[in-house]
C-alpha positions as CSV (number, residue, x, y, z in Angstrom):
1,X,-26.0,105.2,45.4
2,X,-27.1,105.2,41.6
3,X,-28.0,102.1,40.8
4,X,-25.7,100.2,37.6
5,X,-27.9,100.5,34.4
6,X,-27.8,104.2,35.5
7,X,-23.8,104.1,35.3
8,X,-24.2,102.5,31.7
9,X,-24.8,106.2,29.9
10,X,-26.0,109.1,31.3
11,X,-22.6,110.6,32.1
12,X,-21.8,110.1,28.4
13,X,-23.5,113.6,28.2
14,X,-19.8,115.0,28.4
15,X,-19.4,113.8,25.0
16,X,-21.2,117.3,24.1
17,X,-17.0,118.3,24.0
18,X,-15.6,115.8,22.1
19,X,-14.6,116.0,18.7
20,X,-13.3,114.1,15.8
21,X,-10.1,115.0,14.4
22,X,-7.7,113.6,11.6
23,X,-9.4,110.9,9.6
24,X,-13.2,112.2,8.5
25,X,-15.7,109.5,9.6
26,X,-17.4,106.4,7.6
27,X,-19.9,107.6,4.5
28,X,-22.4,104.9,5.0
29,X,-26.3,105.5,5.7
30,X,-26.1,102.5,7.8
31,X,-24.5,102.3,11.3
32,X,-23.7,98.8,11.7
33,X,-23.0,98.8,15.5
34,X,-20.2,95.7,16.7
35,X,-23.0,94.8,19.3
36,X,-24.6,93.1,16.2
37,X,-27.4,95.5,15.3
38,X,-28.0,98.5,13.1
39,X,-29.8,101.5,12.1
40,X,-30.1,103.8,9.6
41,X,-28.4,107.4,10.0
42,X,-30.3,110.7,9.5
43,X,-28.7,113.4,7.4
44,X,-25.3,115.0,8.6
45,X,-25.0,111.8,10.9
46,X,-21.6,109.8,10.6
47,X,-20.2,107.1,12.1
48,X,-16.8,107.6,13.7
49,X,-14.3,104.8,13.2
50,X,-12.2,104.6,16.5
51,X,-9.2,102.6,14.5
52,X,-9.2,105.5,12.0
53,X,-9.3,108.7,14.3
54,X,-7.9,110.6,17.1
55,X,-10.3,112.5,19.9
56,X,-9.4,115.8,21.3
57,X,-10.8,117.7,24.7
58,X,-12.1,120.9,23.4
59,X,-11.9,123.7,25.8
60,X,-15.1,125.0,25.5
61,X,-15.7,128.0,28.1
62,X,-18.6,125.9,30.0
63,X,-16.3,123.5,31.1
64,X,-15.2,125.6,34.1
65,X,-16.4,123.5,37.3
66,X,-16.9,120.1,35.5
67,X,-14.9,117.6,37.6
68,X,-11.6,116.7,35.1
69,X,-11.0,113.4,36.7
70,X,-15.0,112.7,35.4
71,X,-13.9,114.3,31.5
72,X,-10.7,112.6,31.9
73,X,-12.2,109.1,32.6
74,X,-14.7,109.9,29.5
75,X,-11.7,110.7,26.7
76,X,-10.1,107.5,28.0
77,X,-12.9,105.2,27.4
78,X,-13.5,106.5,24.0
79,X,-10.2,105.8,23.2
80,X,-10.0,102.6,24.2
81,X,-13.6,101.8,22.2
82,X,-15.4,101.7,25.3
83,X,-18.4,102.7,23.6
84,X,-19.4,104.1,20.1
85,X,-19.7,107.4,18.6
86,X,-22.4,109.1,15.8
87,X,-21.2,112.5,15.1
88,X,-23.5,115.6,13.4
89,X,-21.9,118.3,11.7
90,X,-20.7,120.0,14.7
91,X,-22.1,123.4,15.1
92,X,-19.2,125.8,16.4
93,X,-17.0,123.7,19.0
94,X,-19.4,121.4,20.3
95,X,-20.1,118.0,18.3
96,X,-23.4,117.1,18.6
97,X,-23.6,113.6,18.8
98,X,-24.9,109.7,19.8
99,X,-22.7,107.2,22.1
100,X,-23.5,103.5,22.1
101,X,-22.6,101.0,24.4
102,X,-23.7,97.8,26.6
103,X,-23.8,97.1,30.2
104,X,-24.3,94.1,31.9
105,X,-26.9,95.3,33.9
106,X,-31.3,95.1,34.4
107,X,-33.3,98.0,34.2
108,X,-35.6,98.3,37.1
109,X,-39.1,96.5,36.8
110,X,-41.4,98.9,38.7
111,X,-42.3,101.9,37.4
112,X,-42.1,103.8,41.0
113,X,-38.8,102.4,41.2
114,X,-37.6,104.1,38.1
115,X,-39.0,107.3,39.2
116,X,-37.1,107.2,42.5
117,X,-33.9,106.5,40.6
118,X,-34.6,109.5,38.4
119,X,-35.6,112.1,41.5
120,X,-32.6,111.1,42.8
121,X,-30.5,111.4,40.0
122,X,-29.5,115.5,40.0
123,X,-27.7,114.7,43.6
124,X,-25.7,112.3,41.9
125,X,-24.5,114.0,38.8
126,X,-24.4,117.7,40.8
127,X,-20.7,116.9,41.9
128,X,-19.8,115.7,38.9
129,X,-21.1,118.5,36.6
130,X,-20.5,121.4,39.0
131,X,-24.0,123.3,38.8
132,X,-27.4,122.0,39.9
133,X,-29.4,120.5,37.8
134,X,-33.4,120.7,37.4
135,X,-35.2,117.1,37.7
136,X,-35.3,115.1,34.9
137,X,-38.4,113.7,32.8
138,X,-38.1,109.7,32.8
139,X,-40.4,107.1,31.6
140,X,-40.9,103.2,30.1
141,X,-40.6,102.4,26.2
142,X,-40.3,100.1,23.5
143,X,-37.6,100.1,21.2
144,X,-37.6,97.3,18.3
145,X,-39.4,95.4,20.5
146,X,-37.8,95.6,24.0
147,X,-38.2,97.2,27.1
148,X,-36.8,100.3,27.7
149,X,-36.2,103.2,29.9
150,X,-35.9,106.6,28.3
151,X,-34.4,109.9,30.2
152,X,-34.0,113.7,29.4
153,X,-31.5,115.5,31.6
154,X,-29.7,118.5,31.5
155,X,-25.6,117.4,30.3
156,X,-22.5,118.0,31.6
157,X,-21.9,120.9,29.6
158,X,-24.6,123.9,30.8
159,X,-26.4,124.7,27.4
160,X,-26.3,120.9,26.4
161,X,-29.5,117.9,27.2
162,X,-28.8,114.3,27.3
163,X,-31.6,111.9,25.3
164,X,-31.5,108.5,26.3
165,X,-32.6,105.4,25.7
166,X,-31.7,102.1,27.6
167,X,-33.1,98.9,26.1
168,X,-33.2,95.7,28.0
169,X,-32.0,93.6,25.2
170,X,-31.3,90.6,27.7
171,X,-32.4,89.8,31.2
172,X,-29.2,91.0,32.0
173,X,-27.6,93.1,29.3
174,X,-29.0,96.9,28.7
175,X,-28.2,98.6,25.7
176,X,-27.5,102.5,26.1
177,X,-27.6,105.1,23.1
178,X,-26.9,108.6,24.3
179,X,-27.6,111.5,22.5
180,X,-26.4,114.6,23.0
181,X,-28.1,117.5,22.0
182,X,-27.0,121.9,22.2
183,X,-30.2,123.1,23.6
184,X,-31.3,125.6,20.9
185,X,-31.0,122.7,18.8
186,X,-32.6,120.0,20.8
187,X,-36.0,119.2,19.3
188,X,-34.1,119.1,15.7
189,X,-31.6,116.5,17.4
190,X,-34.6,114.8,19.5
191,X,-36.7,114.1,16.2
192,X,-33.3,113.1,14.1
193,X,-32.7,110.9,17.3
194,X,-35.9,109.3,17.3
195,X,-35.7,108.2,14.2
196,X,-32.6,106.7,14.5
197,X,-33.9,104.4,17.2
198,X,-37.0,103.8,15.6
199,X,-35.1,102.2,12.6
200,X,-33.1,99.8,15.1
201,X,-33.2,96.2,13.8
202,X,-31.7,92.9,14.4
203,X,-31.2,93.9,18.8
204,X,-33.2,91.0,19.2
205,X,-30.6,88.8,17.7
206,X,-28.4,86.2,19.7
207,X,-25.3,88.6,20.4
């Protein structure tokens, strides 16, 4: 069974499908996340106010064999604010794109442990993505400070690659930030990425 803090983001990916519509999204340089923290946003980056928009299910040709009870499950926790969204200016139907949200979970400890997790990780999202997927690269980090794991895997969508970063901002609360990226666009969206995160300040604070 995948263990919690692995719940926490990695099937964010599907987000790769998700668009804004109605109300465009915030103009400021600085994402101020609700989770008390903030960063500053790269070029073309906005932050997409969930009181001020609506979220549609695009129905992008690579969808076919992606479990709908999984994409289902996805729109409805954006739309209750289960998480939050950074968009980029999306390039044909697929927003590119960073989701945010905490967990009250603990990253594992033991760096053999982490790499178990992540071997096994393809035979847990295979169902749920309809394809096989190659293994993904996972290692230990710092972010502002903290522990953290970070992941590349293929996403939901074939053509798209999930970035993450899980920070241990707690003994028991993990913050996730997911990025997805299209794939001829993903060391672009992995530098812009990086930078975000590296900017990250005040996730040290009392919550």
């Amino acid at each position: 069974m995948k263990p919690p803090w692995l719940r926490s983001g990695l099937t964010l990916g599907c987000m790769a499908v998700l668009a804004c519509v109605g109300p465009g999204p915030s103009q400021s340089d600085t994402f101020r996340s609700r989770l008390g923290f903030e960063l500053d946003l790269e070029p073309g980056w906005k932050h997409v106010d969930p009181d001020a928009s609506e979220y549609a299910l695009l129905g992008h040709p690579n969808l076919e064999g992606v479990d709908p009870r999984f994409l289902r499950t996805m729109v409805e926790q954006l739309n209750a604010g289960a998480f939050e969204l950074l968009i980029r200016t999306p390039v044909g139907s697929m927003a590119q794109n960073v989701a945010i949200r905490a967990r009250t979970v603990a990253l594992p400890t033991r760096l053999s442990t982490l790499l178990d997790i992540c071997e096994a990780l393809p035979r847990d999202l295979e169902p749920k993505f309809g394809r096989r997927l190659p293994p993904p690269s996972c290692e230990y980090r710092t972010v502002a400070g903290l522990r953290a794991t970070y992941i590349e895997i293929e996403g939901a969508i074939a053509g798209t690659t999930n970035l993450q970063y899980q920070i241990q901002r707690t003994p028991d609360v993990v913050v996730a930030i997911t990025a997805t990226a299209i794939d001829s666009q993903v060391d672009v969206i992995r530098r812009e990425f990086e930078a975000m995160v590296r900017s990250i300040r005040g996730l040290d604070a009392a919550q």
